[in-house]
N, CA, C and O atoms as a printed pandas DataFrame, in Angstrom:
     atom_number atom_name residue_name chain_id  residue_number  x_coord  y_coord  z_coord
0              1         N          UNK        A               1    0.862   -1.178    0.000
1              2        CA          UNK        A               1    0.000    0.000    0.000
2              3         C          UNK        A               1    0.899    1.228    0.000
3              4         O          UNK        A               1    1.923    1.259    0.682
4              5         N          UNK        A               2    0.497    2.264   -0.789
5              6        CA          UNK        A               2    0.953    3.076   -0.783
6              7         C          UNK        A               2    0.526    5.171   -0.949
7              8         O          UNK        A               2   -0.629    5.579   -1.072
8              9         N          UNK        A               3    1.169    5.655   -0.924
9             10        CA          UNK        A               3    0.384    7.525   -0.783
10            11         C          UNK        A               3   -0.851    7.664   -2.061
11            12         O          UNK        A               3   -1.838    8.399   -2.104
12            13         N          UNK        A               4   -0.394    6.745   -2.951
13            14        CA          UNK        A               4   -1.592    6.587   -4.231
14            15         C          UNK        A               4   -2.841    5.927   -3.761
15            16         O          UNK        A               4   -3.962    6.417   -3.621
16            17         N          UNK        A               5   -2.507    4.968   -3.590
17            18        CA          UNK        A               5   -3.630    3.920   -2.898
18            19         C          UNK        A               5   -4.567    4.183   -2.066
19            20         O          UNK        A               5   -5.761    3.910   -1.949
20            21         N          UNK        A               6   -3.538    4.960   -1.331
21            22        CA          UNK        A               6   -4.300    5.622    0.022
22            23         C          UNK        A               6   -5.445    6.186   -0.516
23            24         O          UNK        A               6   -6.612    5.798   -0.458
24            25         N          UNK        A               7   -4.788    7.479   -1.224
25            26        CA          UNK        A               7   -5.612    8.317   -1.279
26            27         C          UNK        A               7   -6.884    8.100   -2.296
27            28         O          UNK        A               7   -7.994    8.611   -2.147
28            29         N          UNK        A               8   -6.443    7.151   -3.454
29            30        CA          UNK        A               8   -7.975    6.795   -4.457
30            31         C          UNK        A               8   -8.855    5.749   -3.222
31            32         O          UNK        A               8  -10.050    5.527   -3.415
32            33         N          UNK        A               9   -8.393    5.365   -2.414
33            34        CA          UNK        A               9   -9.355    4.701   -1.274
34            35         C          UNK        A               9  -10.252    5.897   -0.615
35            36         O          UNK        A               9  -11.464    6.057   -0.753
36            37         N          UNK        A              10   -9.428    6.617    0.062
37            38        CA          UNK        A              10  -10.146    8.016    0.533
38            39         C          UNK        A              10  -11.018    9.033   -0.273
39            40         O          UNK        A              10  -12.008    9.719   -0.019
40            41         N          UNK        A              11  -10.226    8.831   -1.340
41            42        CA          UNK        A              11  -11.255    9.376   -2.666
42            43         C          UNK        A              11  -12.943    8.454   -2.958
43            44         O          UNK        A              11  -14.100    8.808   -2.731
44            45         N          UNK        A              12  -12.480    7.440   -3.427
45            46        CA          UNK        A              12  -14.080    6.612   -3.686
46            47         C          UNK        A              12  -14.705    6.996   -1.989
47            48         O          UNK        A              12  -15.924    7.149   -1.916
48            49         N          UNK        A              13  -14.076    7.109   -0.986
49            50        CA          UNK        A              13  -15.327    7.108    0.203
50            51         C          UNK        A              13  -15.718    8.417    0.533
51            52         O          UNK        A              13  -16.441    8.516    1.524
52            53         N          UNK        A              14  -15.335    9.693   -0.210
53            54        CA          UNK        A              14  -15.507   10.811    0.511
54            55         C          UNK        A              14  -16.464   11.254    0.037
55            56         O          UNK        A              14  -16.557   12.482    0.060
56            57         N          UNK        A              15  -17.620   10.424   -0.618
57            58        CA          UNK        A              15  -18.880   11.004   -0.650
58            59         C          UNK        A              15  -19.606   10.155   -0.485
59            60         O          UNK        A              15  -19.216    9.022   -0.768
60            61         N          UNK        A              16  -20.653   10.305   -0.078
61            62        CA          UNK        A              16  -22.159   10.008    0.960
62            63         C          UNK        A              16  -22.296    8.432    0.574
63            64         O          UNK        A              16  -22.036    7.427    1.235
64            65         N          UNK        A              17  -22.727    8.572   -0.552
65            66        CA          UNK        A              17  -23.836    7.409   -1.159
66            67         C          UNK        A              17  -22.417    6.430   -1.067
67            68         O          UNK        A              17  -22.787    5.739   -0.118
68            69         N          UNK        A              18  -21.296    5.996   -1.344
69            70        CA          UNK        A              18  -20.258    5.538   -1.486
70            71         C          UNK        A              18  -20.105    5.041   -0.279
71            72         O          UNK        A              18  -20.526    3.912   -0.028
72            73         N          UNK        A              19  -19.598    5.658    0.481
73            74        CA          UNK        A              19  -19.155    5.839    2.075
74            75         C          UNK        A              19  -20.542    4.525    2.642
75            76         O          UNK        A              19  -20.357    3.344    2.937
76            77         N          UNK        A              20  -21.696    5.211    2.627
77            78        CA          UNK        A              20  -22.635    4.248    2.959
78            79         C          UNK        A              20  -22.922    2.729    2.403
79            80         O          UNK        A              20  -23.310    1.678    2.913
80            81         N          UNK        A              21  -22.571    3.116    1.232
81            82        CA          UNK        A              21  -22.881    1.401   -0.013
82            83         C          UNK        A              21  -21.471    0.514    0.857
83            84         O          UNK        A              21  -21.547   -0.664    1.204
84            85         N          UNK        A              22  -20.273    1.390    1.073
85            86        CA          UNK        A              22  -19.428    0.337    1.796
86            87         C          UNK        A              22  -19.417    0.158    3.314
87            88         O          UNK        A              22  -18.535   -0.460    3.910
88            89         N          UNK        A              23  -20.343    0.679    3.822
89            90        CA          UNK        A              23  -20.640    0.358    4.707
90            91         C          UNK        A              23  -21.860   -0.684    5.483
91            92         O          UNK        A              23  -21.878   -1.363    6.510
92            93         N          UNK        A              24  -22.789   -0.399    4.424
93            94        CA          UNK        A              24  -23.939   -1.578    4.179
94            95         C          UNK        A              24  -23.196   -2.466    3.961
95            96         O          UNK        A              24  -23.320   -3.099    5.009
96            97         N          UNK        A              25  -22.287   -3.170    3.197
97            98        CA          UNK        A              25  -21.223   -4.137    2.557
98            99         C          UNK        A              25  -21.043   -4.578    3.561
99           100         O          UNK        A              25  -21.633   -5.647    3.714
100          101         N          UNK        A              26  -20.274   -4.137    4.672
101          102        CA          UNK        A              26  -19.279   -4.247    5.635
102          103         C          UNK        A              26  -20.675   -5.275    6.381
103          104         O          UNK        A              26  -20.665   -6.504    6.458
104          105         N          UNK        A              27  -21.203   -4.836    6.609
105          106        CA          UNK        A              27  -22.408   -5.563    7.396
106          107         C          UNK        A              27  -22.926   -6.727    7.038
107          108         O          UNK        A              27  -23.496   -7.455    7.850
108          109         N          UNK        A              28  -22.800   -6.980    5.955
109          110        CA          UNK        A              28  -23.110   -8.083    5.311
110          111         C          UNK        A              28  -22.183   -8.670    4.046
111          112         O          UNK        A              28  -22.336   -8.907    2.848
112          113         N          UNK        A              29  -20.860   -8.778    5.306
113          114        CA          UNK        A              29  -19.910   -9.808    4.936
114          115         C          UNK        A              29  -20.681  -11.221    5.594
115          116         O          UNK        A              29  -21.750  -11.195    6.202
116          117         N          UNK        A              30  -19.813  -12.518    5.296
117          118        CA          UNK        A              30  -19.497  -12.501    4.218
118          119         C          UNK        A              30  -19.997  -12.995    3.088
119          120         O          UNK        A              30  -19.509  -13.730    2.230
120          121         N          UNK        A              31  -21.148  -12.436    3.220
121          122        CA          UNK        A              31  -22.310  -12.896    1.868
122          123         C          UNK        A              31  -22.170  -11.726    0.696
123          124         O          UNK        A              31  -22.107  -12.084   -0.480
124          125         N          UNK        A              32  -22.119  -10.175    1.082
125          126        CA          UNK        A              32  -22.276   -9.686    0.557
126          127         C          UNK        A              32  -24.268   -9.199   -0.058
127          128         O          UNK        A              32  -25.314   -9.375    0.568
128          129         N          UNK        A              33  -24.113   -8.759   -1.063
129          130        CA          UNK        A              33  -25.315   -8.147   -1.792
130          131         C          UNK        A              33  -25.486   -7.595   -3.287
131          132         O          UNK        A              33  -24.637   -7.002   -3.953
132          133         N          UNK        A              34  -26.672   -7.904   -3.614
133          134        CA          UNK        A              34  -26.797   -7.521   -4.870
134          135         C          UNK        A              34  -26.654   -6.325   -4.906
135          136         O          UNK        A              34  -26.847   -5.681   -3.875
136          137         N          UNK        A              35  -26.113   -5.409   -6.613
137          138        CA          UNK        A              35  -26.180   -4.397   -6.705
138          139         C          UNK        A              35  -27.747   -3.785   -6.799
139          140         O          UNK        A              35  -27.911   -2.598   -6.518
140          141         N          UNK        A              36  -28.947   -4.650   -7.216
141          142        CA          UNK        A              36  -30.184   -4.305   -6.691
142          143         C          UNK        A              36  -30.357   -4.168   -5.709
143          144         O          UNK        A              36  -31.031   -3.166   -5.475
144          145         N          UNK        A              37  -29.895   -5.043   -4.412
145          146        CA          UNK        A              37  -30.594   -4.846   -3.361
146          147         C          UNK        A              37  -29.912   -4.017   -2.811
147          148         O          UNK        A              37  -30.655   -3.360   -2.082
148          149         N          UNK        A              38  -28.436   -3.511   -2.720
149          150        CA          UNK        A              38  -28.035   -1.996   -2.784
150          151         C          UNK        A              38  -28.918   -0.739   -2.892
151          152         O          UNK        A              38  -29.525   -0.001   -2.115
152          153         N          UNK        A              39  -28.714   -0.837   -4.177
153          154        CA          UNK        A              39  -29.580    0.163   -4.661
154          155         C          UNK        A              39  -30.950    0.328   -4.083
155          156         O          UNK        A              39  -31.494    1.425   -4.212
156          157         N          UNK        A              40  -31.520   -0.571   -3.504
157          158        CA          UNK        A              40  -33.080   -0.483   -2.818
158          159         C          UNK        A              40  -32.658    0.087   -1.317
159          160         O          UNK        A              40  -33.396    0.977   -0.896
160          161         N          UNK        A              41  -31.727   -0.257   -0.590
161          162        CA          UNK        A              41  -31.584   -0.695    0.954
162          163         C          UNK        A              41  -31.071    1.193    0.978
163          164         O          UNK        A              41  -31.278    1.807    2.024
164          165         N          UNK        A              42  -30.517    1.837   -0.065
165          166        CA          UNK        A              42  -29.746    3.049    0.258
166          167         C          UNK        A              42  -30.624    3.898   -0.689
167          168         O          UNK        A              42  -30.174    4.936   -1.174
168          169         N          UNK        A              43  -32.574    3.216   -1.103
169          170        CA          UNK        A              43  -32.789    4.407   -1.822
170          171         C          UNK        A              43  -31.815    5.128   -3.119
171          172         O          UNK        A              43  -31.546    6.321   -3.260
172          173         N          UNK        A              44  -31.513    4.269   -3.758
173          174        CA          UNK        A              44  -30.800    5.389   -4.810
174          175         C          UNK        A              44  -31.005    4.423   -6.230
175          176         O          UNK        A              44  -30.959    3.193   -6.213
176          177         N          UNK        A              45  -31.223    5.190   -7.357
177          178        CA          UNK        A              45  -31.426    4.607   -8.359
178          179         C          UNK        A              45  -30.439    3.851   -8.733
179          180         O          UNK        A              45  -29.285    4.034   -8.344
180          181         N          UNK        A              46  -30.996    2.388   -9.986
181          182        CA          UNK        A              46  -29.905    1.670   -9.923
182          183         C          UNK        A              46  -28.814    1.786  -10.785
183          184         O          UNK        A              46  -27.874    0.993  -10.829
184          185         N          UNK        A              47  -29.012    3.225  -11.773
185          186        CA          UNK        A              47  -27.631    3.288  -12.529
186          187         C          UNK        A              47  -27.008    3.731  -11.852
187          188         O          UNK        A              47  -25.815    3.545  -12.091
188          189         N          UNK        A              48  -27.332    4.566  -10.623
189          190        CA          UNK        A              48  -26.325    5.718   -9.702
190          191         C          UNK        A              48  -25.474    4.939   -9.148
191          192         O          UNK        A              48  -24.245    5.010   -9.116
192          193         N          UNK        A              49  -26.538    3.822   -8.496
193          194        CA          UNK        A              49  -25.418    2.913   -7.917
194          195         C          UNK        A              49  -24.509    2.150   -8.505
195          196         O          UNK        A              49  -23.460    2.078   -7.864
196          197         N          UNK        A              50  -24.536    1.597   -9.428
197          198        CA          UNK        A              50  -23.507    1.019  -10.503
198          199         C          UNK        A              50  -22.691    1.897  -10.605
199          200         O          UNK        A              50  -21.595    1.555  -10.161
200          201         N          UNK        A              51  -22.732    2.929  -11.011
201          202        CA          UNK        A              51  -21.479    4.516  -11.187
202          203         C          UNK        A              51  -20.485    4.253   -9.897
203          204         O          UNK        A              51  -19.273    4.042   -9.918
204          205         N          UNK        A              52  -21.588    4.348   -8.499
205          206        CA          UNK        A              52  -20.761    4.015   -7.528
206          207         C          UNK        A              52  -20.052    2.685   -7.048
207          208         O          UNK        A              52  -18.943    2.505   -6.545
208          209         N          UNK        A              53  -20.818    2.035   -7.296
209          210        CA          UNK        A              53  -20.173    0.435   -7.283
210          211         C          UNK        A              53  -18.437    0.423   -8.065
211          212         O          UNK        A              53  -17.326    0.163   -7.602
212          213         N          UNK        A              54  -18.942    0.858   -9.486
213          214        CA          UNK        A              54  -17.435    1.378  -10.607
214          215         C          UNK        A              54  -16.311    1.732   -9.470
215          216         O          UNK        A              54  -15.309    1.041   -9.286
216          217         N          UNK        A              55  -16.711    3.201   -8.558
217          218        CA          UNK        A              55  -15.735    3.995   -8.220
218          219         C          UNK        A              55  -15.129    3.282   -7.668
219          220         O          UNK        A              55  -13.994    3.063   -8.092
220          221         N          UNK        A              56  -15.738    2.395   -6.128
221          222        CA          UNK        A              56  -15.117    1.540   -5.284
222          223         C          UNK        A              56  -14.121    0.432   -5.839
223          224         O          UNK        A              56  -12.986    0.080   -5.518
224          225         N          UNK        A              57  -15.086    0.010   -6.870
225          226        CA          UNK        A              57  -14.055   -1.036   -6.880
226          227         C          UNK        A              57  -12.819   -0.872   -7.695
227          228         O          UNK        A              57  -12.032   -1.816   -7.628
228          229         N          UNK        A              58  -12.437    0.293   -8.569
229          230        CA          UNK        A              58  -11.464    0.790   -9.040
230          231         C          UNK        A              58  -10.852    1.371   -7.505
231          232         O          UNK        A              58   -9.738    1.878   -7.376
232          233         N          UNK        A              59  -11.431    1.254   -6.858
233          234        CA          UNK        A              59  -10.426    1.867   -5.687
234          235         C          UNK        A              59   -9.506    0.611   -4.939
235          236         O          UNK        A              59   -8.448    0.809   -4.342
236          237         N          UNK        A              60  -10.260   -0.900   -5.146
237          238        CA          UNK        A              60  -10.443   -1.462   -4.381
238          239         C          UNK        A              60  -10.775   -1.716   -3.269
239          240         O          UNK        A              60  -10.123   -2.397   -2.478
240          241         N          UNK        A              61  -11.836   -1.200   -3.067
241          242        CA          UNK        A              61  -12.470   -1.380   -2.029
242          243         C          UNK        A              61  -13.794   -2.052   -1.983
243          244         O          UNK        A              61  -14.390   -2.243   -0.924
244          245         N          UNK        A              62  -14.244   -2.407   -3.149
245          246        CA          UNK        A              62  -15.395   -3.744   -3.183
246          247         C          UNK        A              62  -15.206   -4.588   -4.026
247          248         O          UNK        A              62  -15.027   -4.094   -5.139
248          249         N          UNK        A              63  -15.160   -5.818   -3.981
249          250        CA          UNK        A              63  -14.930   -6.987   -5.284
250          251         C          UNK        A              63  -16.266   -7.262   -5.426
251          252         O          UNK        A              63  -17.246   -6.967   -4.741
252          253         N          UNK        A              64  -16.091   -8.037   -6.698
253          254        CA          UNK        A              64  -17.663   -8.754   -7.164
254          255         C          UNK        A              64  -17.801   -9.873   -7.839
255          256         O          UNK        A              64  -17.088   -9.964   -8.839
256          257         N          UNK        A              65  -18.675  -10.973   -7.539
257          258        CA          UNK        A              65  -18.938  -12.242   -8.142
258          259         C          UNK        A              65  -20.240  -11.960   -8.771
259          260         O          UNK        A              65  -21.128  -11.238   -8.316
260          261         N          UNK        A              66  -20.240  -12.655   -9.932
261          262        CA          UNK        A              66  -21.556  -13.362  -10.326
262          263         C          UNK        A              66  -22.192  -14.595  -10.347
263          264         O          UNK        A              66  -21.682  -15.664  -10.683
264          265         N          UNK        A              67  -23.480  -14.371   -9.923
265          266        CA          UNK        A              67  -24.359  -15.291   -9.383
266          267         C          UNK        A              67  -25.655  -15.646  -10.166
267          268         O          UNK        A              67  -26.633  -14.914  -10.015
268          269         N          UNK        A              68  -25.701  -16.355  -10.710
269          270        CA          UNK        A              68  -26.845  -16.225  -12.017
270          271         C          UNK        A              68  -26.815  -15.057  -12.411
271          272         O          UNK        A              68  -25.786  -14.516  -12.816
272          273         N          UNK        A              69  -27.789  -14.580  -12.356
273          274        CA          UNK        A              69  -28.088  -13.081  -13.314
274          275         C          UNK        A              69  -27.529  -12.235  -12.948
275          276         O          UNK        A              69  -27.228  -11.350  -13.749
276          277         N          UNK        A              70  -27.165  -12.140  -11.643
277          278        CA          UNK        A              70  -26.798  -10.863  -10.342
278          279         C          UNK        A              70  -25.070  -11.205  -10.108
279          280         O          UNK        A              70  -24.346  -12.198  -10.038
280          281         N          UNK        A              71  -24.933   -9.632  -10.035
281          282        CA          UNK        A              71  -23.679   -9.597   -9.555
282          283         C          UNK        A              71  -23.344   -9.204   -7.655
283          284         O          UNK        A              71  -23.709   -8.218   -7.016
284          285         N          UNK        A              72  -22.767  -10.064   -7.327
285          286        CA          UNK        A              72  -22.602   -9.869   -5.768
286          287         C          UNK        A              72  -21.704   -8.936   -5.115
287          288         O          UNK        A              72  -20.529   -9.209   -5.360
288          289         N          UNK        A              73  -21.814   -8.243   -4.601
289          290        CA          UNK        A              73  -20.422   -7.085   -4.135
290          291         C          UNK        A              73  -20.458   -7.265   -2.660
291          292         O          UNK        A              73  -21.393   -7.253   -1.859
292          293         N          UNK        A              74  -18.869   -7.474   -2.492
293          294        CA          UNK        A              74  -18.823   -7.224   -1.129
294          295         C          UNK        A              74  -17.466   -6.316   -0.769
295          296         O          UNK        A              74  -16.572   -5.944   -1.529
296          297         N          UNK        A              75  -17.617   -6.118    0.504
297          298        CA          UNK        A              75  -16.435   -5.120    1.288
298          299         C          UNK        A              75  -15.057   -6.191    0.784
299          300         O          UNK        A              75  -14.853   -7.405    0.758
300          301         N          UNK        A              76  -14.431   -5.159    0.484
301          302        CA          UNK        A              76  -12.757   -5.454    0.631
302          303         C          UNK        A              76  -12.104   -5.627    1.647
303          304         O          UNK        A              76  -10.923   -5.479    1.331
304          305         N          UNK        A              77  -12.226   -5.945    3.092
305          306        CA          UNK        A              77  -12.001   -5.573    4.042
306          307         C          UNK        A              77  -10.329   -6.120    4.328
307          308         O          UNK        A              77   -9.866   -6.070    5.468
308          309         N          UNK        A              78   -9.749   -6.487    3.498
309          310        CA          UNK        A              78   -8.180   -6.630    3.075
310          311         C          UNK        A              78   -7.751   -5.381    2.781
311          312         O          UNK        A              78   -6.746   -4.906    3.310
312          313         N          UNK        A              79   -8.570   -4.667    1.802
313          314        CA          UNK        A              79   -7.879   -3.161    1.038
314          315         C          UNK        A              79   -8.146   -2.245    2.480
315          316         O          UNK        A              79   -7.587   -1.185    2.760
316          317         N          UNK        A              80   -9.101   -2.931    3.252
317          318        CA          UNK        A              80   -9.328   -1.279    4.192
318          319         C          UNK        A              80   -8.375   -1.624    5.368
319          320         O          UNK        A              80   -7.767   -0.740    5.972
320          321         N          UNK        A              81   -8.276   -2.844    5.647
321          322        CA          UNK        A              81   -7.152   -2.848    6.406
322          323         C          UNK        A              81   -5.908   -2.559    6.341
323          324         O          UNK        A              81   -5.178   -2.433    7.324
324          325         N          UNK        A              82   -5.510   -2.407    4.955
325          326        CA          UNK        A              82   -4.187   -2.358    4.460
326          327         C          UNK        A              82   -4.550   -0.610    4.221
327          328         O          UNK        A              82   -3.509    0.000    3.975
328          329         N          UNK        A              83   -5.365   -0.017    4.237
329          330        CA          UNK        A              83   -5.287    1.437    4.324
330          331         C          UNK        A              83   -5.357    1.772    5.438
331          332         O          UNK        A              83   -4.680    2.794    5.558
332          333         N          UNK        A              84   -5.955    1.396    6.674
333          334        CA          UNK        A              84   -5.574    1.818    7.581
334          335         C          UNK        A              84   -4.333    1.501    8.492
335          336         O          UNK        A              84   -4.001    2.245    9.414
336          337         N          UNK        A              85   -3.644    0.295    8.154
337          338        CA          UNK        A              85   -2.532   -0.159    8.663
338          339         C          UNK        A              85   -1.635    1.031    7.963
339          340         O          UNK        A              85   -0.793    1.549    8.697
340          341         N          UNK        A              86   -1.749    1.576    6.434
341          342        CA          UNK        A              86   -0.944    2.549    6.251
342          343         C          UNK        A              86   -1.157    3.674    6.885
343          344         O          UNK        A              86   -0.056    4.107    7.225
344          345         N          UNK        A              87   -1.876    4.271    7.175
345          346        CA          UNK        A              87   -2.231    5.279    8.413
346          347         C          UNK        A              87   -1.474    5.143    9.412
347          348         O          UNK        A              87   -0.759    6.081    9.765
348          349         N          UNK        A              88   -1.476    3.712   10.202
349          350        CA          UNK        A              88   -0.882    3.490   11.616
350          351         C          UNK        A              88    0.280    2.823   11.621
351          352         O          UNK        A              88    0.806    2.273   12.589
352          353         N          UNK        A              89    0.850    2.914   10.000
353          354        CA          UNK        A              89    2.312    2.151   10.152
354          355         C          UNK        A              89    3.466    2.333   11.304
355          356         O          UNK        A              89    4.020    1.425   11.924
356          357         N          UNK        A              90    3.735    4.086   11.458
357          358        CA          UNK        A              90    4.211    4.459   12.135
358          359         C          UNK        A              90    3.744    5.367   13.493
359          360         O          UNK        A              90    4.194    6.374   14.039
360          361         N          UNK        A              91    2.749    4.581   13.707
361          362        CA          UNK        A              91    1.970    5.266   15.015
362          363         C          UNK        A              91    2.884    5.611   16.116
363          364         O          UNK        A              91    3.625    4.889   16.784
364          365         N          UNK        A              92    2.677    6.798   16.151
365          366        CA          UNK        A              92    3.236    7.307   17.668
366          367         C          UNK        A              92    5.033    7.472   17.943
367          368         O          UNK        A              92    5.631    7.527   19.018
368          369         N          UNK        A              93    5.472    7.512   16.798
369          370        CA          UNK        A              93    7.009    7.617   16.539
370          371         C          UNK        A              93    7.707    6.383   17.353
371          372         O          UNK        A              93    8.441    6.693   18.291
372          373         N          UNK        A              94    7.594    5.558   17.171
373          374        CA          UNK        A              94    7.805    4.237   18.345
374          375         C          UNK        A              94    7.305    4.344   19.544
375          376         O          UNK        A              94    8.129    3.985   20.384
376          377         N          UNK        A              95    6.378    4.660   19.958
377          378        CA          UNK        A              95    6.170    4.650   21.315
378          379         C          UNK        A              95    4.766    4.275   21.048
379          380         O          UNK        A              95    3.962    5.099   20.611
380          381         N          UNK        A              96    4.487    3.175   21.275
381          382        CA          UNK        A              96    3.017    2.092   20.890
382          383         C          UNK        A              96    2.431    2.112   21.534
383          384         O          UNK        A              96    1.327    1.822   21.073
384          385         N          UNK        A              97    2.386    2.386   22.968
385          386        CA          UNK        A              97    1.834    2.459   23.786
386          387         C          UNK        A              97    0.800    3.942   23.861
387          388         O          UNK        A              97   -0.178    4.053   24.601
388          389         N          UNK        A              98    1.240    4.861   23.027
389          390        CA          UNK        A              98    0.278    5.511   22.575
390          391         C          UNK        A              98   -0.698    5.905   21.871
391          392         O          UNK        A              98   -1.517    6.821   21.791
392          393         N          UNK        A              99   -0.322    4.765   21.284
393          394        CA          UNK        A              99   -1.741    4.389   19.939
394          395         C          UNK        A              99   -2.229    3.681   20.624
395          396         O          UNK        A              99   -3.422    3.936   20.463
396          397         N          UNK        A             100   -2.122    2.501   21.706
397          398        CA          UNK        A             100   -3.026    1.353   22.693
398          399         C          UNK        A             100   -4.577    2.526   22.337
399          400         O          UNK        A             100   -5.406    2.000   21.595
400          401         N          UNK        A             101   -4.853    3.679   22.727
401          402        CA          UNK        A             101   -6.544    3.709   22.798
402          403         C          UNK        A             101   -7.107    3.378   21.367
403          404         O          UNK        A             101   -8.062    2.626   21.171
404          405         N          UNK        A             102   -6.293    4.128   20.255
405          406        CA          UNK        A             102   -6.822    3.825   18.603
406          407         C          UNK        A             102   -6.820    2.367   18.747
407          408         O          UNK        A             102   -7.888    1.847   18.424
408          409         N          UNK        A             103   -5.740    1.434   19.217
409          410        CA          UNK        A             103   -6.167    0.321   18.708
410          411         C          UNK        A             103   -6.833   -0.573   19.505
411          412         O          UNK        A             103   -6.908   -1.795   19.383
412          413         N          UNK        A             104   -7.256    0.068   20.240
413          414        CA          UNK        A             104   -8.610   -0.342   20.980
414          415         C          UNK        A             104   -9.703   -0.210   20.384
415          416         O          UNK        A             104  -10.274   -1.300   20.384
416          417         N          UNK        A             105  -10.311    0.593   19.856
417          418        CA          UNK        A             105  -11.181    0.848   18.815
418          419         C          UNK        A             105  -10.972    0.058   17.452
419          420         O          UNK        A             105  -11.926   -0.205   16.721
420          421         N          UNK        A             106  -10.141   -0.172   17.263
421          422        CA          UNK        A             106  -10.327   -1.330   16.355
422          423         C          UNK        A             106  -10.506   -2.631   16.067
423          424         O          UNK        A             106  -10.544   -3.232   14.993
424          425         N          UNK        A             107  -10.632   -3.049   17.413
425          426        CA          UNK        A             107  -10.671   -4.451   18.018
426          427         C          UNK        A             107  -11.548   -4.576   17.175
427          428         O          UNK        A             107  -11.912   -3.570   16.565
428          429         N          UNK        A             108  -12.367   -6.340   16.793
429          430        CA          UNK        A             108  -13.560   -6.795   15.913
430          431         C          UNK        A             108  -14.586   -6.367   16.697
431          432         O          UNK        A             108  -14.540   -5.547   17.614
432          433         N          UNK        A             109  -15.628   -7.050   16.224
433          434        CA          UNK        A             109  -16.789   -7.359   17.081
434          435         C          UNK        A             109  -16.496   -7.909   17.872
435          436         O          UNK        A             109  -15.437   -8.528   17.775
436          437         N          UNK        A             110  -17.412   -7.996   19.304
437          438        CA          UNK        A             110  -17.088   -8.645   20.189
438          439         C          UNK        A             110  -17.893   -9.646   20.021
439          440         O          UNK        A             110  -18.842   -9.496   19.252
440          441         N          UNK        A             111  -17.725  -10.724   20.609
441          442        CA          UNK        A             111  -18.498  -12.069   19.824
442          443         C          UNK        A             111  -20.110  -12.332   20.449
443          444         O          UNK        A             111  -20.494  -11.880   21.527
444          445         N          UNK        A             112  -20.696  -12.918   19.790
445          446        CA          UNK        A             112  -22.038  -12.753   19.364
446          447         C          UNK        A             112  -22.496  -13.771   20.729
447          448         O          UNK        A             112  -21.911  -14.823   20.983
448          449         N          UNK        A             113  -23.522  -13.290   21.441
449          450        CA          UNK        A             113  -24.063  -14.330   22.351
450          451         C          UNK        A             113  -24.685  -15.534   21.773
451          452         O          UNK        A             113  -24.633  -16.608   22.373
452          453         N          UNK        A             114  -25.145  -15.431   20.881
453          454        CA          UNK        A             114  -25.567  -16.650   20.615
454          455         C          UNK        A             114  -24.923  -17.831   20.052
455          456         O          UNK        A             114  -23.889  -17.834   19.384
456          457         N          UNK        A             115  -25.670  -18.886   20.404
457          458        CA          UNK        A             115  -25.184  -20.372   20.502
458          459         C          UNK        A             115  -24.375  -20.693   19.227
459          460         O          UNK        A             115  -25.069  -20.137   18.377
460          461         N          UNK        A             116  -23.396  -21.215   18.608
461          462        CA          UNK        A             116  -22.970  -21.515   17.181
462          463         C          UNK        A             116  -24.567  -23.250   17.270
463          464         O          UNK        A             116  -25.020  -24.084   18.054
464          465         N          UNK        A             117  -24.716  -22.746   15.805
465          466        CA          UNK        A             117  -25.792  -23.884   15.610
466          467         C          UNK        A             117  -24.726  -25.707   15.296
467          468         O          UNK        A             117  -23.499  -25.804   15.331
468          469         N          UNK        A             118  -25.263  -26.325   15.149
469          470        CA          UNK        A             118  -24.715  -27.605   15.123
470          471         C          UNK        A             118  -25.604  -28.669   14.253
471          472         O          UNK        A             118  -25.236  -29.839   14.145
């Protein structure tokens, strides 16, 4: 990753409808979603969203399979880690212990109460 990368990542998310479509994504790893049902769940027509779908994933920040008729998109969540690891490469001029609260906040989810099925 690098100052290019970075920034066409920061670029595809710095507007609304974008920012949100990869964030709906994020939620529904790791199945992902149609670019219809996108387009329904964020209200926005479905060429708009295709335009935006384009941006991301030239950013890398969403891949896509096809599935019969439908194409599936999901979060990159490799590319966003690797953009934010470039952010925090050099956190805190060696002294790590001062990034400990940021990377507290980045911890996963915390795990789900419920039972794993069997």
């Amino acid at each position: 990753m690098d100052t290019s990368d970075t920034l066409a990542a920061f670029a595809a998310l710095s507007q609304a409808t974008r920012l949100d479509t990869f964030r709906l994504l994020v939620r529904h790893e790791p199945e992902g979603l149609s670019a219809g049902e996108i387009a329904r769940q964020l209200d926005v027509p479905h060429n708009t969203m295709s335009a935006h779908l384009g941006v991301l994933a030239r950013a890398g920040l969403v891949v896509s399979r096809r599935q019969s008729r439908s194409i599936i998109y999901r979060a990159s969540l490799e590319r966003m880690r690797d953009t934010i690891g470039f952010l925090v490469r050099d956190c805190c001029a060696g002294h790590p212990e001062l990034c400990q609260p940021l990377l507290q906040e980045l911890v996963p989810c915390p795990p789900s109460d419920k039972e794993p099925s069997s």
